[in-house]
NUVOTI-551290 format. One record per residue (C-alpha): residue number from 1; x, y, z. Coordinates in nm, 4 decimals, padded with zeros to 6 digits. Layout:
N
<guvo = NUM, u = X, v = Y, w = Z>;
...
//
This chain:
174
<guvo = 1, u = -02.0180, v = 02.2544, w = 01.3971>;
<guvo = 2, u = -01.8772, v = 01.9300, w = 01.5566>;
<guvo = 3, u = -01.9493, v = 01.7512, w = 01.8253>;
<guvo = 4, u = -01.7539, v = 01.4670, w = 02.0557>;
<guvo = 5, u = -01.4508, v = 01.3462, w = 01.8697>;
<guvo = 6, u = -01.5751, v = 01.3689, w = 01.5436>;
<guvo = 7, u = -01.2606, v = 01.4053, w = 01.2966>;
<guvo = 8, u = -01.1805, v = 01.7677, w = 01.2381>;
<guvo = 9, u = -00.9605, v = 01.7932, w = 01.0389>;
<guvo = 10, u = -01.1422, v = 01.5035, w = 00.7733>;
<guvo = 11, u = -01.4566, v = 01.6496, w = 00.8220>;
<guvo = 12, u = -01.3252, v = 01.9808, w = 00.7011>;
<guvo = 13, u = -01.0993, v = 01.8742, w = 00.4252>;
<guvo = 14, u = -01.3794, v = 01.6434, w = 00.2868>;
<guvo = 15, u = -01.6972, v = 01.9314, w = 00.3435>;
<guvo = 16, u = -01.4622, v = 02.1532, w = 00.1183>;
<guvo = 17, u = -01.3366, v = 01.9150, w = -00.1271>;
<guvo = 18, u = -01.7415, v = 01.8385, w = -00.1528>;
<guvo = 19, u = -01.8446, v = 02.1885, w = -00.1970>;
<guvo = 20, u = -01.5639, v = 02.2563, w = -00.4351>;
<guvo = 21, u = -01.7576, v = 02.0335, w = -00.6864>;
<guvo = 22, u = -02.0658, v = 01.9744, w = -00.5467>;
<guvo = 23, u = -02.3821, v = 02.1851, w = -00.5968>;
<guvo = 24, u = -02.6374, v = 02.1204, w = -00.2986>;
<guvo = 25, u = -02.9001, v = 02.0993, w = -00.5972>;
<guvo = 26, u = -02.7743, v = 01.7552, w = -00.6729>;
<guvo = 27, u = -02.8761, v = 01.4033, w = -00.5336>;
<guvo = 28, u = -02.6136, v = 01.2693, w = -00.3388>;
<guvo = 29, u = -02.6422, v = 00.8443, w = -00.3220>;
<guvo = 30, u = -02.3718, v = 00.8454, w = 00.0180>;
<guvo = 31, u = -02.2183, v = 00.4483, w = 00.0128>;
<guvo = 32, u = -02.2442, v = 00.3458, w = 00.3913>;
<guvo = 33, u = -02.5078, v = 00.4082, w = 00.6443>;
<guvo = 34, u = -02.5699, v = 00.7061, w = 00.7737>;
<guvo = 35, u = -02.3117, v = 00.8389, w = 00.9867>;
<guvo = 36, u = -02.2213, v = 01.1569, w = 01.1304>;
<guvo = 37, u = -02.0611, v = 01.2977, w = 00.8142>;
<guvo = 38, u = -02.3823, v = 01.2601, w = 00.5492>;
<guvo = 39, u = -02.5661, v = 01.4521, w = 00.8641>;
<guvo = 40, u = -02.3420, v = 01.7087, w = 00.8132>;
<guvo = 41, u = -02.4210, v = 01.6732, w = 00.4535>;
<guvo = 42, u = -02.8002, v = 01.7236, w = 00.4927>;
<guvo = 43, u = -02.7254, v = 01.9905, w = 00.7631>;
<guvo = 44, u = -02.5156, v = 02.2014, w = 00.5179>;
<guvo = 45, u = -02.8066, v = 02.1771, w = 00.2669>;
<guvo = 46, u = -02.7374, v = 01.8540, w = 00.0610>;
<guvo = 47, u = -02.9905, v = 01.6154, w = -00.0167>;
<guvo = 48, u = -02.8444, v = 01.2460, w = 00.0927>;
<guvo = 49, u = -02.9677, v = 00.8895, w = 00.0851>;
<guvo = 50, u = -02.7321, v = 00.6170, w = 00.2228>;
<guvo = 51, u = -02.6709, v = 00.2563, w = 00.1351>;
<guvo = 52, u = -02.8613, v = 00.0360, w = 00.4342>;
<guvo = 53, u = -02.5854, v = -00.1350, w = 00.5443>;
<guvo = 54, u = -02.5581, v = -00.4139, w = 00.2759>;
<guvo = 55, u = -02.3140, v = -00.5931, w = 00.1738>;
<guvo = 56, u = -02.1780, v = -00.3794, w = -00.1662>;
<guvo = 57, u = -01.9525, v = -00.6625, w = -00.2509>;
<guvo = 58, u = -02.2518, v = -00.8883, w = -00.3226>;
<guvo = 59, u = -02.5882, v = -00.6731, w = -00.2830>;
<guvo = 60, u = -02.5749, v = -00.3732, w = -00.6011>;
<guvo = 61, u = -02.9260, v = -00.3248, w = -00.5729>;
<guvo = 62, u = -02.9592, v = 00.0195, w = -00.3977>;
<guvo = 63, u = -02.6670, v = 00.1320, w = -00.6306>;
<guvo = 64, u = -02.7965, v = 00.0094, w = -00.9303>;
<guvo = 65, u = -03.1387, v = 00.1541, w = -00.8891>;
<guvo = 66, u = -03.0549, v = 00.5020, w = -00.7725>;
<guvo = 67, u = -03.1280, v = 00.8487, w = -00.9628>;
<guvo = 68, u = -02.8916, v = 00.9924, w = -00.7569>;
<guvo = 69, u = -02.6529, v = 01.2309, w = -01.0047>;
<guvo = 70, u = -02.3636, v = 01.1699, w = -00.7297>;
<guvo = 71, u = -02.2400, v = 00.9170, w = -00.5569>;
<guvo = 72, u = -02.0316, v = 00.9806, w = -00.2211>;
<guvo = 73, u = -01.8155, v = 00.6889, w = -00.0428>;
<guvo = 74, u = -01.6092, v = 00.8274, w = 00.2280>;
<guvo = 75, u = -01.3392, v = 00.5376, w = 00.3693>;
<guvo = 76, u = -01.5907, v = 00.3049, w = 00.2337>;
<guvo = 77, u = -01.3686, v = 00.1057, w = -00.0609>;
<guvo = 78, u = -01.1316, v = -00.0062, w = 00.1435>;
<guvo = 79, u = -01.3556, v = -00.2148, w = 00.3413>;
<guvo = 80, u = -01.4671, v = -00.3902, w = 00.0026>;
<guvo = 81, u = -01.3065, v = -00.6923, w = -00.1607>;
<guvo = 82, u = -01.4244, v = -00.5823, w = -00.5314>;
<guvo = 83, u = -01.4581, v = -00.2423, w = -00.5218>;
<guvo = 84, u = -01.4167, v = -00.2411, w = -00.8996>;
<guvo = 85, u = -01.8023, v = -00.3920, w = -00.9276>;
<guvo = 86, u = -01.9156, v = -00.1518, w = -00.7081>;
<guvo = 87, u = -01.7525, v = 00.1271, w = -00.9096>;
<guvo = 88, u = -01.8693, v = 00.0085, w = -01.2663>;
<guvo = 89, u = -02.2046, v = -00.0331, w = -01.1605>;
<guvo = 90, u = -02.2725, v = 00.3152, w = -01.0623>;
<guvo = 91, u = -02.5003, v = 00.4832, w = -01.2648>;
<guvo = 92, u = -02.4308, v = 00.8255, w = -01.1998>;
<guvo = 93, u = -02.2377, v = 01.0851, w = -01.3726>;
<guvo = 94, u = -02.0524, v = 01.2174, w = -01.1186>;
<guvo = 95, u = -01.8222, v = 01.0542, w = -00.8110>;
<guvo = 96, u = -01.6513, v = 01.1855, w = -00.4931>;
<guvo = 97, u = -01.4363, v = 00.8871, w = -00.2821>;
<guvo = 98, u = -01.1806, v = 00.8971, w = -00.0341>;
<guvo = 99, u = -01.0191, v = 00.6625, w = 00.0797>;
<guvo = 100, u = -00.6820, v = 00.6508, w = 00.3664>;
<guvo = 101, u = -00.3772, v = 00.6184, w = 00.2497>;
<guvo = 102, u = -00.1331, v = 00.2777, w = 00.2889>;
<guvo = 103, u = 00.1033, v = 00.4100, w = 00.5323>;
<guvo = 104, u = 00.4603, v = 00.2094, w = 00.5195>;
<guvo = 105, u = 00.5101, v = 00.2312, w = 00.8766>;
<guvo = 106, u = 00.1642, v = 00.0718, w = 00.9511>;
<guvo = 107, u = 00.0083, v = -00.2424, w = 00.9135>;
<guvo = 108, u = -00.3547, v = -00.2485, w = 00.7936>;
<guvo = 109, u = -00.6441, v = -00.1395, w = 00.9956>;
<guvo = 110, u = -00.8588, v = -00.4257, w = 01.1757>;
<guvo = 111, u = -01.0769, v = -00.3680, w = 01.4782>;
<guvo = 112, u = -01.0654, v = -00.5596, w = 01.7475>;
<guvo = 113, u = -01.4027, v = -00.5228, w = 01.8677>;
<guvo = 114, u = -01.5836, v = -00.5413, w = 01.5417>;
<guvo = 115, u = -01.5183, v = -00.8154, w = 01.3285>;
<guvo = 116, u = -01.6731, v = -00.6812, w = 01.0394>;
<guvo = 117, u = -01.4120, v = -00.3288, w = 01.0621>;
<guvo = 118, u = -01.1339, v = -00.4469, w = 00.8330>;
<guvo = 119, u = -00.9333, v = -00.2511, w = 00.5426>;
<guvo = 120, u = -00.9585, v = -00.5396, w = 00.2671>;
<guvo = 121, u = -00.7564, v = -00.2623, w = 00.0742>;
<guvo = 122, u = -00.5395, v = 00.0217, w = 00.1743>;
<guvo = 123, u = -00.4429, v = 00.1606, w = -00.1413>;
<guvo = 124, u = -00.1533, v = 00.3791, w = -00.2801>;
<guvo = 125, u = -00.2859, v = 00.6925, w = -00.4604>;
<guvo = 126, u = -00.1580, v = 00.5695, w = -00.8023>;
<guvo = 127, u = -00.3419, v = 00.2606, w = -00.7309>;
<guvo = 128, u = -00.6899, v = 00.4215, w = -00.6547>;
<guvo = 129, u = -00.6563, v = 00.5665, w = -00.9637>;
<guvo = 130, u = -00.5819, v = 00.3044, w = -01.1788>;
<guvo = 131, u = -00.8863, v = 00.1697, w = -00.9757>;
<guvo = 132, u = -01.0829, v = 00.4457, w = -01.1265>;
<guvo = 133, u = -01.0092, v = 00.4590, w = -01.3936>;
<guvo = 134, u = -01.0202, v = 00.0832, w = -01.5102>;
<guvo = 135, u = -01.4123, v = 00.1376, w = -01.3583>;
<guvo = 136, u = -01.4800, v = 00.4128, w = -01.6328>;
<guvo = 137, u = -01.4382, v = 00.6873, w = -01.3953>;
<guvo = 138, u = -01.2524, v = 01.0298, w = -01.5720>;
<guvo = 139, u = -00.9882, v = 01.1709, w = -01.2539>;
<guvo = 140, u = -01.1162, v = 01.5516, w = -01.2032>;
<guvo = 141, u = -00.9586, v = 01.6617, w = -00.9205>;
<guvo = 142, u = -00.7569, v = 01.5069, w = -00.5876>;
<guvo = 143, u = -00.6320, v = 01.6363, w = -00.2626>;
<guvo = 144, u = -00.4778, v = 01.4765, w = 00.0224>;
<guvo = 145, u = -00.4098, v = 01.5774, w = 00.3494>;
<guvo = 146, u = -00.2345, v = 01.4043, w = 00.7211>;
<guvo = 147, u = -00.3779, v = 01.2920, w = 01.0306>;
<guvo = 148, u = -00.1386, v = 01.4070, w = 01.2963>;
<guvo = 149, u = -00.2292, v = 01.2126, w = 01.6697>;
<guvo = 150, u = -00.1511, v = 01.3850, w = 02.0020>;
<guvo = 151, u = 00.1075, v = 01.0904, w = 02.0901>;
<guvo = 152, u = 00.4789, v = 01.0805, w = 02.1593>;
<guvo = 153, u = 00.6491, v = 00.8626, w = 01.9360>;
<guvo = 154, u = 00.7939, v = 00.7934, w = 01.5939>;
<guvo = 155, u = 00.4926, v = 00.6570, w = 01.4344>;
<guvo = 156, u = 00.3167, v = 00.9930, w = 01.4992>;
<guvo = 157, u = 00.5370, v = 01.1907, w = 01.4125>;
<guvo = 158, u = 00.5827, v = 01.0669, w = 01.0811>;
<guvo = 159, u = 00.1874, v = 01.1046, w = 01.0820>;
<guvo = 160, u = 00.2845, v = 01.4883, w = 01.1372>;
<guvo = 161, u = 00.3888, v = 01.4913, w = 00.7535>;
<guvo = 162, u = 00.2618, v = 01.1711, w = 00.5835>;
<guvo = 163, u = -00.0497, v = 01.2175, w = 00.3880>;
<guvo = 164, u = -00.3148, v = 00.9810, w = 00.5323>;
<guvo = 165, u = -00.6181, v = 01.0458, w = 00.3527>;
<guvo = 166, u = -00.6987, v = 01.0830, w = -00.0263>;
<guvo = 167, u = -00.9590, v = 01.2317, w = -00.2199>;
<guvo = 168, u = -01.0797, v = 01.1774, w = -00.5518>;
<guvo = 169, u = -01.3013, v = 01.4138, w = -00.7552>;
<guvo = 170, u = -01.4558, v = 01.1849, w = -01.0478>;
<guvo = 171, u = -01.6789, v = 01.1770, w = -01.3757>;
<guvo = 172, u = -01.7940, v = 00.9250, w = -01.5689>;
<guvo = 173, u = -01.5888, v = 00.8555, w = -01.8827>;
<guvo = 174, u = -01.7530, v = 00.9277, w = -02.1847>;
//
């Protein structure tokens, strides 16, 4: 079902956390451009449109005008300085985000190639929430799961048993 070094073990957590509350009937608005993962999407039967590749933190337009009924944003908050706009202004009912975890032992992601491949935020689970919340957004469901490496060292081994990624299950609050 994968190919090249796609993430595995994400991929599989998220397709099932999806699926879990998903119905492929419904129009999925996927925050990002398309990627490997909303292929997957479509190739597993959902019906996906991505962002473009604006920037969310200033350009709503392609959120605000959706009639998508869900709105998917896989490690896409972090990257944003507001994220809290971005989350009010959603208009649909129904919300799946993940987002990775701030590890202690771990200083915030930044890419050194890509200048524009920063964490802004790397949030605490509690702190998501709150996020969520504060945007309107009713908690459903969560899950979270690690991201072990194939390295020797302390760092990955407390990546053997330290949750990485979170995932949040949302609906708009009435």
């Amino acid at each position: 079902m994968y190919e090249n070094n796609f993430p595995k073990k994400r991929y599989d957590q998220t397709m099932s956390f999806l699926k879990k509350h998903i119905s492929t009937n419904e129009k999925i608005l996927d925050l990002g451009v398309a990627n490997p993962f909303s292929e997957l999407m479509q190739a597993e039967g959902y019906t996906v449109h991505n962002t473009s590749g604006q920037d969310l933190d200033v350009d709503l337009e392609a959120i605000v005008t959706s009639d998508a009924n869900v709105v998917t944003a896989f490690e896409i908050f972090e990257h944003l300085v507001a994220p809290f706009n971005v989350l009010r202004e959603i208009k649909a009912n129904k919300l799946v985000a993940s987002i990775p975890l701030r590890l202690w032992f771990a200083s915030a992601y930044k890419s050194k190639t890509d200048p524009w491949d920063r964490h802004y935020h790397e949030f605490e689970d509690w702190q998501f929430d709150w996020l969520l919340e504060k945007a309107g957004w009713e908690i459903k469901d969560v899950a979270k799961w690690t991201n072990p490496v194939n390295k020797i060292g302390f760092r990955p081994l407390l990546r053997r048993f330290t949750n990485r990624y979170y995932i949040v299950y949302a609906e708009r609050s009435k």
